[in-house]
ROKEDO-155650 format. One line per 2 residues: number of its first residue (from 1); their letters; for each residue x, y, z of C-alpha. Coordinates in steps of 0.25 Angstrom, whole numbers, plus 2048, in hexadecimal, padded with zeros to 3 digits. Example, Ala and Ser with C-alpha at 12.3 -4.5 7.8 and 13.67 -1.06 7.14 Angstrom:
# ROKEDO-155650
1	as	831:7EE:81F; 837:7FC:81D;
# end
This chain:
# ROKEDO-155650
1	xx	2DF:70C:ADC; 2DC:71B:ADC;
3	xx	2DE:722:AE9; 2D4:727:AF0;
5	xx	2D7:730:AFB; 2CA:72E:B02;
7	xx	2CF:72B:B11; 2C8:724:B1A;
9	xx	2C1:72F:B26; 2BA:72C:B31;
11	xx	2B5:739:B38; 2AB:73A:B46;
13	xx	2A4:748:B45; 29C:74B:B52;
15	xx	291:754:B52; 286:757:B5B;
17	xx	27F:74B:B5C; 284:744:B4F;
19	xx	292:73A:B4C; 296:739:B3F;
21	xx	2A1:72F:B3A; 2A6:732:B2D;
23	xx	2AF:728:B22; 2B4:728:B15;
25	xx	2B7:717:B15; 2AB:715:B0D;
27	xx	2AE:71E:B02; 2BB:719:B03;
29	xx	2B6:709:B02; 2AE:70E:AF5;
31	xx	2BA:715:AF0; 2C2:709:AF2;
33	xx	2B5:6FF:AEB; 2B6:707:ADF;
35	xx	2C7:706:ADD; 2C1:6F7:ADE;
37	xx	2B9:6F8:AD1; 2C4:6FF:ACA;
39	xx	2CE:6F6:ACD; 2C4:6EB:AC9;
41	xx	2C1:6F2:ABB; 2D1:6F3:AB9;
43	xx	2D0:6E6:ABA; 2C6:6E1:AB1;
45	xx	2CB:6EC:AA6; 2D4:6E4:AA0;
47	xx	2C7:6DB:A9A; 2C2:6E7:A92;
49	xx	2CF:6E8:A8C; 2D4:6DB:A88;
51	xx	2CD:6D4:A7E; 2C2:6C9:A80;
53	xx	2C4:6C2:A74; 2C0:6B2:A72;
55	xx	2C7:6A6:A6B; 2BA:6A8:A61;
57	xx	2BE:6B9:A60; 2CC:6B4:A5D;
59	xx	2C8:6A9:A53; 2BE:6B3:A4A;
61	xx	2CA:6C0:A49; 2D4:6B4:A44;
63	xx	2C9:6AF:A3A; 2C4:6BC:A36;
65	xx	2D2:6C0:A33; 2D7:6B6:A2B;
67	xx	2C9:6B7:A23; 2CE:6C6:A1E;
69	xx	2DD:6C2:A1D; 2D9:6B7:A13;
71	xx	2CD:6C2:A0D; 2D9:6CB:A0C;
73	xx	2E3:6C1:A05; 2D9:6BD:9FB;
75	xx	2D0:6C9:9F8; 2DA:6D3:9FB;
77	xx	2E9:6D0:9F8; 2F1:6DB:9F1;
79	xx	2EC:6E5:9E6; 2E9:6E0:9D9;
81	xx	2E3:6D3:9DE; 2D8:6D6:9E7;
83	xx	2CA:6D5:9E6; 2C8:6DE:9F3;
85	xx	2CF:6E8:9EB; 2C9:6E8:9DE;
87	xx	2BD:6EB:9E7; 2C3:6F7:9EF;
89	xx	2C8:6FD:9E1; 2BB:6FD:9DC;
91	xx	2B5:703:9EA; 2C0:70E:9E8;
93	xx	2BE:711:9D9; 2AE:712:9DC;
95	xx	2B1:71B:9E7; 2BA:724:9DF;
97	xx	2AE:725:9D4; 2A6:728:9E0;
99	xx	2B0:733:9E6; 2B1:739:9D6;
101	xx	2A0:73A:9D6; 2A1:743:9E1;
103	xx	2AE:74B:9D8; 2A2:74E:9CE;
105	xx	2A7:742:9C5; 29C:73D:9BB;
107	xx	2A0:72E:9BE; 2A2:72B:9AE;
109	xx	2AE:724:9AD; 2B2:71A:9B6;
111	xx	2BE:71B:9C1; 2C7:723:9B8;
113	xx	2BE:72F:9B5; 2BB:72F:9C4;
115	xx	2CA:72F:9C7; 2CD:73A:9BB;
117	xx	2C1:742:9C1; 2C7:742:9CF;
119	xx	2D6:745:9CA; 2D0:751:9C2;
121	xx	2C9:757:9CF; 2D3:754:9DA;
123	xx	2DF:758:9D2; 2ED:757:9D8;
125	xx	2FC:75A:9D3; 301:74F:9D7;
127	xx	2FD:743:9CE; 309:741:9C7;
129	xx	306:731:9C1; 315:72F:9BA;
131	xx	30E:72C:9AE; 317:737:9A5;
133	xx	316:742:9B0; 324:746:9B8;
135	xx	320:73C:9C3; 324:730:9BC;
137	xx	333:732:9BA; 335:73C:9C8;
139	xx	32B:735:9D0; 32D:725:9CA;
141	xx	31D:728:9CA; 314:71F:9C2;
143	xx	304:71E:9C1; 306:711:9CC;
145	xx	30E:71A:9D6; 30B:725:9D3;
147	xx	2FF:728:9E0; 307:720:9E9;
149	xx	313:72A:9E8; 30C:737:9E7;
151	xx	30C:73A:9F6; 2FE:742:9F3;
153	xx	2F8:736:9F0; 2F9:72F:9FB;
155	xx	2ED:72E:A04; 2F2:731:A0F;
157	xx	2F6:741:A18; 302:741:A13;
159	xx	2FC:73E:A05; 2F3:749:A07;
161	xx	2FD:753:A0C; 307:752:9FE;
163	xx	2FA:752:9F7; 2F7:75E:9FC;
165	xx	305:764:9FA; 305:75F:9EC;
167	xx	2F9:768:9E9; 2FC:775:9EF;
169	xx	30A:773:9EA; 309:76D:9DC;
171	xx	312:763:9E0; 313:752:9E1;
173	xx	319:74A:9E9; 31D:73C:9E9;
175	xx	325:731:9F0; 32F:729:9E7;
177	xx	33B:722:9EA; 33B:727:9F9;
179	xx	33A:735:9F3; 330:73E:9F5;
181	xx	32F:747:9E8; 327:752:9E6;
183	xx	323:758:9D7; 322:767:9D6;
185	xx	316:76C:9CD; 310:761:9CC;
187	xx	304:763:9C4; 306:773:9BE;
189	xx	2F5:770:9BB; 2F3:76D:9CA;
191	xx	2EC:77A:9D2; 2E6:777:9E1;
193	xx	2D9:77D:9E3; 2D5:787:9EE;
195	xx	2D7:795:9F1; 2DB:794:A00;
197	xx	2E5:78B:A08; 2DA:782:A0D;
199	xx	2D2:780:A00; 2E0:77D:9FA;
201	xx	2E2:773:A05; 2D3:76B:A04;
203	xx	2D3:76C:9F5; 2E1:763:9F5;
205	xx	2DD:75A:9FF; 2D1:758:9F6;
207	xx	2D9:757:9EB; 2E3:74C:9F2;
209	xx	2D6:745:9F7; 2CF:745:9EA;
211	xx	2DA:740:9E3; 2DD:736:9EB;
213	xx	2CE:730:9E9; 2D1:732:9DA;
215	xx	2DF:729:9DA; 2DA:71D:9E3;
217	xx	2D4:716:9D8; 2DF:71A:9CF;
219	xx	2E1:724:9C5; 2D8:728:9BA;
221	xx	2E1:721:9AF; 2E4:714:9B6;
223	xx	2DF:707:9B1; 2DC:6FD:9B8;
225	xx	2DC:6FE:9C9; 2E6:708:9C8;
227	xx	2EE:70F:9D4; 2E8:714:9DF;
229	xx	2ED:71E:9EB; 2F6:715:9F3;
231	xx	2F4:70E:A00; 2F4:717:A0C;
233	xx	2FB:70D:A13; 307:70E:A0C;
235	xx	309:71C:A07; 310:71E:A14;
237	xx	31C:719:A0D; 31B:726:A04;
239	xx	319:72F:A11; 324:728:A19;
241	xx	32D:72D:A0D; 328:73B:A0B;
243	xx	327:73F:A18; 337:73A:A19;
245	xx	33B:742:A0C; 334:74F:A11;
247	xx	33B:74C:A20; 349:74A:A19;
249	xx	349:73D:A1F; 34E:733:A17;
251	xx	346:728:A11; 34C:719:A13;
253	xx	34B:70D:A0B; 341:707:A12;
255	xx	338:714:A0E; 33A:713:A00;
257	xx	338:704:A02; 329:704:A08;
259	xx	325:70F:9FF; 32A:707:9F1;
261	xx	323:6FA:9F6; 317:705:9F8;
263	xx	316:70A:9EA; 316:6FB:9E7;
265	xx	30B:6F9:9ED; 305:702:9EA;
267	xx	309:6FF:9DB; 302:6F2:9DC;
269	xx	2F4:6F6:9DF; 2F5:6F9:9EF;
271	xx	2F0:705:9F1; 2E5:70C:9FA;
273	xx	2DA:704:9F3; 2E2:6F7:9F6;
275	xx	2E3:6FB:A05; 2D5:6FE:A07;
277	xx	2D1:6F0:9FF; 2DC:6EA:A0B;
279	xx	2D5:6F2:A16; 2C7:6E8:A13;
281	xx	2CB:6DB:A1A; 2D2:6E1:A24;
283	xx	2C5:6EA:A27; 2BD:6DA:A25;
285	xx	2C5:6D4:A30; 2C2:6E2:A39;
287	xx	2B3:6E1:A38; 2B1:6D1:A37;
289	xx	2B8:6D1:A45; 2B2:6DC:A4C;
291	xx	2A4:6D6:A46; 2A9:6C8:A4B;
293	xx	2AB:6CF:A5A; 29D:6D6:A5A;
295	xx	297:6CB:A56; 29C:6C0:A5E;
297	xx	29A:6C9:A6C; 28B:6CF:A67;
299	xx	286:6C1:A67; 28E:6BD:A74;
301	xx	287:6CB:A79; 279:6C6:A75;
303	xx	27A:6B7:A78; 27F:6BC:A88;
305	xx	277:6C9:A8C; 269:6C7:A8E;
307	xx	260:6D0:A84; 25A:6DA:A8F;
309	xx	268:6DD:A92; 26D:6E0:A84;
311	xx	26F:6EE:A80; 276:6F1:A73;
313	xx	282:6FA:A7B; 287:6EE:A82;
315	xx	284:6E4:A76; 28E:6EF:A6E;
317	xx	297:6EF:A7B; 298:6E1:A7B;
319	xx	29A:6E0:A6B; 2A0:6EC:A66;
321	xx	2AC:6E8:A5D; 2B5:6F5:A5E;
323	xx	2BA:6FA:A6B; 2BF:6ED:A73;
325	xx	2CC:6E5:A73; 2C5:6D6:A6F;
327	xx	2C0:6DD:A63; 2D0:6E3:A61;
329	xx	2D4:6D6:A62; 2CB:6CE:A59;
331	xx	2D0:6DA:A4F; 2E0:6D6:A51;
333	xx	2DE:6C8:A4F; 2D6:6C9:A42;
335	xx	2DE:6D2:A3D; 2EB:6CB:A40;
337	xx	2E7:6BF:A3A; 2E3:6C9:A2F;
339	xx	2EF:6CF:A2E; 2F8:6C0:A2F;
341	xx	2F0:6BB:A25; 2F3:6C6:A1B;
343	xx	302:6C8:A1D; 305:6B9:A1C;
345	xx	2FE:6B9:A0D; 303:6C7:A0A;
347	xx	313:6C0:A0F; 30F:6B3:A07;
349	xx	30D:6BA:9FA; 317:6C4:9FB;
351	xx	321:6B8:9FB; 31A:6B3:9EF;
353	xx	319:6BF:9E8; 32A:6BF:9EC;
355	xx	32D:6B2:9E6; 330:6AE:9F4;
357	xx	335:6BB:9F7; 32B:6C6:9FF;
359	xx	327:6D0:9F6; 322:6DC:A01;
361	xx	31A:6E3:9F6; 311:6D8:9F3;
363	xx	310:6D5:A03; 30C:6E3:A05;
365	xx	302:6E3:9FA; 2FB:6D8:A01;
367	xx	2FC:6DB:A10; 2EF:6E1:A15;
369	xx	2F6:6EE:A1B; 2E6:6F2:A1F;
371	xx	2E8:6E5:A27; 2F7:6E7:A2D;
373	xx	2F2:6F5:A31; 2E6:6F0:A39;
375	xx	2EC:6E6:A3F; 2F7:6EE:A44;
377	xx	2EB:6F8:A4C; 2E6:6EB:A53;
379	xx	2F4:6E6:A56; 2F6:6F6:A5C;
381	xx	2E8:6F4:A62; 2EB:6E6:A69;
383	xx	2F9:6EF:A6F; 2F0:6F8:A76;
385	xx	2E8:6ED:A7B; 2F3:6E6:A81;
387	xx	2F8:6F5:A87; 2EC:6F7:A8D;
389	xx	2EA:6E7:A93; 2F9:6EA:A9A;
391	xx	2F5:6F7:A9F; 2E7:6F1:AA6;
393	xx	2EE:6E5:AAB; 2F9:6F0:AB2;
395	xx	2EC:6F7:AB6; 2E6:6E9:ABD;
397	xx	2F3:6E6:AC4; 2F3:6F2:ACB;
399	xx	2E3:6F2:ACC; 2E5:6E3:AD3;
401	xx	2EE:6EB:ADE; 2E5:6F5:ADF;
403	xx	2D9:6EB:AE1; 2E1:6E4:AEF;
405	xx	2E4:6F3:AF5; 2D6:6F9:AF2;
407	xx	2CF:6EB:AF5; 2D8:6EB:B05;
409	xx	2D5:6FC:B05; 2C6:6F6:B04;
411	xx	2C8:6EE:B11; 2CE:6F7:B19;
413	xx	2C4:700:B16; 2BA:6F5:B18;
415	xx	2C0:6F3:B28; 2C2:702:B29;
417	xx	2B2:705:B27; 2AF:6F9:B30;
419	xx	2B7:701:B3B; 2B2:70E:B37;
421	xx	2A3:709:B36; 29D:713:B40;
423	xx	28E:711:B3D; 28C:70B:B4C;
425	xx	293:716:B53; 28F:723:B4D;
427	xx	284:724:B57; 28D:723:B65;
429	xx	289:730:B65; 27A:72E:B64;
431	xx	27B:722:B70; 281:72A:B7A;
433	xx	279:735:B79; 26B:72A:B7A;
435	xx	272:725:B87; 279:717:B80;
437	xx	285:71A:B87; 289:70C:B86;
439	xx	285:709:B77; 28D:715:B74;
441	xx	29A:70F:B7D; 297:702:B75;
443	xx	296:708:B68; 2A4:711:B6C;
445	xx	2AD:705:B72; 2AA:6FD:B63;
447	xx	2AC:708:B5A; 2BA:70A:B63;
449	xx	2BD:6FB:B61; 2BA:6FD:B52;
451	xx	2C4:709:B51; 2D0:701:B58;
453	xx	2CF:70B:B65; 2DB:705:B6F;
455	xx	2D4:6FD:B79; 2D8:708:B84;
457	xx	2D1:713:B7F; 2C4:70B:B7C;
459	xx	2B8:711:B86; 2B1:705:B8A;
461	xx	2A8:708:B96; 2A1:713:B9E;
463	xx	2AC:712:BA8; 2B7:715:B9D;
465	xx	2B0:71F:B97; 2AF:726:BA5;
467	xx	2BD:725:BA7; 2C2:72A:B9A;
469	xx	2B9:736:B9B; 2BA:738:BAB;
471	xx	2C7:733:BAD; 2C2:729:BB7;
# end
């Protein structure tokens, strides 16, 4: 309850011909009415903020989730087998054609004179394949490994930053065996356009951009799918050990560990295309539930509001599938049950790839990172929730307290404005003066009674009122 430091004043100004009685109770009851309504939206807060979800709500996140977990299983599964990926390889190689076009390429050719032309116009020093070049037999590089360990190839800031310290120093550097190794004069053909710091700096950046747009379908001389720029998601293994070795910190077994089973992967055909093939269920079961939830509460919206009372603010109030914790929580069941569904098959077959043993590369390749990743953001989401539940329900204690001390403040005020209701006697002055000497007495002995004057020094009569002023 906020404190108000209105008092409660009761003032008698006597002017000429005029009493006036002034008080603050009924700005102070006011006050007090409107700590009320606070305390009662306090209250009522906490059912905007827990979700209103029903048995059917629950039912349909459970079933759209197990309907993308088994689309993941069999139209996904790992690199190599997968028709969503045959189709996401195709979507990238069109669109490396497409970003060639706009390079000034004549579109003859196919994908590897699209990938030769972009190599040739986003030159960099450090391409190094191992294919009879230094790399393979200081770096262990070889045309499958190759992007994954040349740090300027990854597709991430720390990617970009070597990239550009590769080309205004000539220089490459990789990550192999825990080591980070850097190859001085990497390329005695390569020269970094621009004159001025800054056109050096945006013609690399360019450089490191268009080459990665060339590479992401593999290079111009692979055959087949070939090797791609690796995963976002798990080059951080290959930063983890270069920012150790340029630290001096020391890089443990478990470093070198994760980053070996990475190049596997990567190895085995799971590279950026792959995740983005493995981000389409996931993003599925997103939009099928938030669907689901509009859906479900626009009807319920148009079967219970009568039509002259429909207004599209409040349908999209009532229906909107974004900012609310029911539609959250629909979100963290399906993609729980998307996320169960897929780490069992991916433990199954890893023990089968094993031979009864558990084989983490082949799990790996077929967990749905995209899928861990989101549902770990609903699981954070659903912790926040539960903060903010506990924090109103502390919030309602102490407003329930409140509600019996503002709710007694109210009666006491409501007894002090009966005692202090003065309506009937502001005009004692104006009786007195027209001659109703007793009217006025009347008026005088009640208004004494209501103010808890002692017995004894209530003026009754005529008689007392000529001995109190005439000390008969």
């Amino acid at each position: 309850m906020e404190k108000n430091n209105s008092s409660i004043i009761y003032e008698i100004n006597v002017q000429e011909n005029l009493i006036n009685f002034n008080s603050y109770i009924e700005e102070a009851l006011n006050n007090a009415q409107y700590e009320l309504i606070k305390i009662e939206e306090t209250k009522e807060s906490i059912n905007e903020i827990k979700p209103n979800c029903d048995k059917l709500d629950y039912a349909l996140a459970v079933s759209t989730g197990t309907i993308c977990g088994i689309f993941d299983i069999f139209l996904l599964g790992k690199p190599g087998e997968t028709l969503i990926g045959n189709i996401t390889d195709g979507w990238f190689e069109n669109k490396t054609k497409d970003f060639a076009r706009l390079c000034g390429w004549n579109g003859d050719g196919g994908r590897a004179s699209a990938i030769r032309h972009l190599e040739n116009k986003f030159q960099i020093p450090y391409d190094q394949r191992g294919a009879g070049d230094a790399g393979s037999s200081i770096f262990n590089l070889t045309p499958t490994n190759h992007h994954f360990k040349s740090l300027a190839h990854n597709p991430t800031l720390l990617g970009l930053f070597f990239s550009i310290v590769d080309q205004f120093a000539n220089t490459s550097h990789f990550v192999s065996g825990g080591d980070l190794v850097s190859l001085q004069n990497a390329d005695s053909t390569f020269s970094l356009r621009g004159r001025t710091l800054p056109s050096k700096l945006f013609c690399a950046f360019l450089n490191w951009f268009g080459h990665l747009i060339s590479d992401i379908s593999g290079s111009s001389g692979s055959k087949g799918r070939g090797m791609g720029i690796p995963s976002p998601l798990w080059t951080w293994t290959n930063n983890i050990i270069a920012i150790k070795r340029s630290l001096n910190i020391p890089v443990g077994q478990f470093d070198k560990y994760m980053n070996d089973m990475a190049i596997k992967l990567y190895q085995n055909g799971y590279d950026s295309r792959f995740q983005t093939a493995q981000a389409i269920p996931v993003f599925l079961n997103e939009i099928i539930v938030r669907l689901i939830y509009s859906i479900r509460r626009l009807v319920k919206y148009f079967s219970t509001t009568e039509k002259d009372e429909r207004s599209f603010k409040t349908m999209w109030e009532k229906c909107e599938p974004f900012n609310n914790s029911s539609i959250k929580r629909m979100l963290t069941v399906a993609h729980a049950t998307f996320f169960a569904i897929d780490s069992a098959d991916a433990v199954i077959r890893s023990f089968i790839a094993g031979g009864g043993y558990f084989n983490p590369v082949e799990f790996f390749m077929r967990l749905n990172i995209v899928g861990v990743g989101r549902f770990t953001i609903s699981l954070f989401s659903e912790a926040k929730l539960a903060a903010n539940i506990s924090r109103v329900k502390r919030e309602i204690k102490i407003a329930e307290r409140e509600y019996s001390i503002v709710n007694l403040y109210i009666k006491g005020l409501k007894e002090l404005a009966i005692v202090y209701d003065d309506k009937d006697y502001i005009n004692l002055y104006e009786d007195m003066n027209a001659g109703r000497y007793q009217l006025a007495l009347e008026k005088s002995v009640r208004l004494a009674e209501t103010r808890n004057v002692s017995e004894e020094k209530i003026v009754r009569n005529k008689s007392e009122i000529d001995k109190y002023f005439l000390g008969k």
